[in-house]
C-alpha positions in Angstrom: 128.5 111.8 131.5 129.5 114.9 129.9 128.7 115.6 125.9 130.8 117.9 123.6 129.7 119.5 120.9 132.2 120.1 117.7 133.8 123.5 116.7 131.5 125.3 114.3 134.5 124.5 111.8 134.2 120.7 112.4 130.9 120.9 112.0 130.8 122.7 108.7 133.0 120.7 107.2 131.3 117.6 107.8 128.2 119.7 106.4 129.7 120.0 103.1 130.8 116.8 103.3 127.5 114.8 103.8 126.2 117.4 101.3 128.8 116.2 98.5 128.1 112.8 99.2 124.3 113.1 98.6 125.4 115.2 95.5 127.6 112.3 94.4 125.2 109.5 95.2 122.4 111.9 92.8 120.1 112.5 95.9 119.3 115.6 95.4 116.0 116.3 97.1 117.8 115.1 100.4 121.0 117.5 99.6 118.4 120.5 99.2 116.6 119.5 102.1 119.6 118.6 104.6 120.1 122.2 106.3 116.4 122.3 106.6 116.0 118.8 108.0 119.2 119.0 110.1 117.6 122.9 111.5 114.3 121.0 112.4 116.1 118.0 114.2 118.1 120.6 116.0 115.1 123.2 117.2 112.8 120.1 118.0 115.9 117.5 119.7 115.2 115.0 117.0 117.0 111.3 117.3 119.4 111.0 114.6 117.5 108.1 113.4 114.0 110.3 112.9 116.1 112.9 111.4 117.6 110.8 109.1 114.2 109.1 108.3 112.7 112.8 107.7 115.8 113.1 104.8 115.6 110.1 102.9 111.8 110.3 103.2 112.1 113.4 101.6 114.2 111.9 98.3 111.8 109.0 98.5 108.9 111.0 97.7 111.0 113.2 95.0 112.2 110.3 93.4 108.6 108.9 93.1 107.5 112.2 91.8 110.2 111.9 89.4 109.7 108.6 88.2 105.8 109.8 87.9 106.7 112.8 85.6 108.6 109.8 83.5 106.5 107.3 82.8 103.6 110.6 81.8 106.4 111.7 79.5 107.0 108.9 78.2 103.2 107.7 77.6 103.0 110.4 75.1 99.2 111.6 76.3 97.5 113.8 74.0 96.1 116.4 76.9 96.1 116.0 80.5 92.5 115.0 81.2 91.1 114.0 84.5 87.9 112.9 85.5 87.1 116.0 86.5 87.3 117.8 83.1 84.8 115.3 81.5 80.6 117.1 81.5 79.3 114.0 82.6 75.9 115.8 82.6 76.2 116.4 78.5 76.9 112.3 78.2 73.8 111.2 80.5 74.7 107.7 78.9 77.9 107.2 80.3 78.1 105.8 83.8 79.9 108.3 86.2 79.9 106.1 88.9 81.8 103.1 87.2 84.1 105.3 85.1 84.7 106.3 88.4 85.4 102.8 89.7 87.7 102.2 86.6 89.9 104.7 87.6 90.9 103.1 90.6 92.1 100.0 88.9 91.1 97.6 90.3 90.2 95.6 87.8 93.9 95.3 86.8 94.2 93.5 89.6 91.4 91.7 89.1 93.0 90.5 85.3 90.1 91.9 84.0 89.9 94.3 80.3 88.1 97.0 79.7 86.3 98.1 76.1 84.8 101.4 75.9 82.0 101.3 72.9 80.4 103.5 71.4 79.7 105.9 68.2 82.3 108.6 66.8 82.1 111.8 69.5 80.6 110.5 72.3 83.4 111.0 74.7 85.8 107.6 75.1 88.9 109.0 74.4 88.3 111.8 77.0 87.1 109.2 79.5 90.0 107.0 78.4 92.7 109.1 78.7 91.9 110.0 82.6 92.9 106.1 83.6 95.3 105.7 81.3 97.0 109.2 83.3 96.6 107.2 87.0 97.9 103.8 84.9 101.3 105.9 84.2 101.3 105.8 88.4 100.4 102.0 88.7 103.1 99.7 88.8 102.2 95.7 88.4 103.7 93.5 90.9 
């Protein structure tokens, strides 16, 4: 069995056509991506179906990204904090190794609250704001 390969012109066109159609359908981290990802499939003999995963597993990620950037936007956070920004050293009353453990979350799964107490200046709005950042990433089931 003998295999064919398109004119150049063929194969152009239906390059700008899959690319209009990921522009229409708003993926645009696959259109960007689709000479690249079609280039790779080519020099390393991809399958069309790992090629194809490759593209949409490109827009997945963007789109999460995106969604991401949102819901931070949108949470209106006074500063980006992390953990690592807080002195825990200068606090030796607060815990590092359960704030720590609150920012993985578990205890939203675990339907459990959280209350930080404590005097004016101590530090729980700079500890707070860190898991409130990786809540903006957490999405409830």
């Amino acid at each position: 069995m003998t295999t064919t390969t398109a004119p150049a012109s063929q194969q152009a066109a239906a390059f700008q056509r899959l690319r209009s159609h990921l522009a229409y359908l708003r993926l645009t981290a696959a259109a960007e991506a689709l000479p690249g990802v079609l280039d790779a499939a080519r020099d390393e003999h991809l399958p069309v179906l790992d090629a194809l995963e490759k593209l949409l597993g490109i827009e997945a990620d963007a789109t999460a990204a995106r969604k991401l950037a949102s819901r931070l936007h949108f949470a209106a956070l006074p500063a980006p904090w992390t953990l690592d920004d807080y002195d825990f050293s200068a606090q030796p009353g607060a815990d590092e190794a359960l704030i720590r453990e609150l920012a993985t979350l578990r205890f939203v799964g675990e339907a459990a609250n959280v209350v930080l107490i404590g005097p004016p200046g101590v530090g729980k709005v700079v500890l707070a704001e860190p898991v409130r950042v990786v809540t903006c990433g957490f999405v409830a089931c």
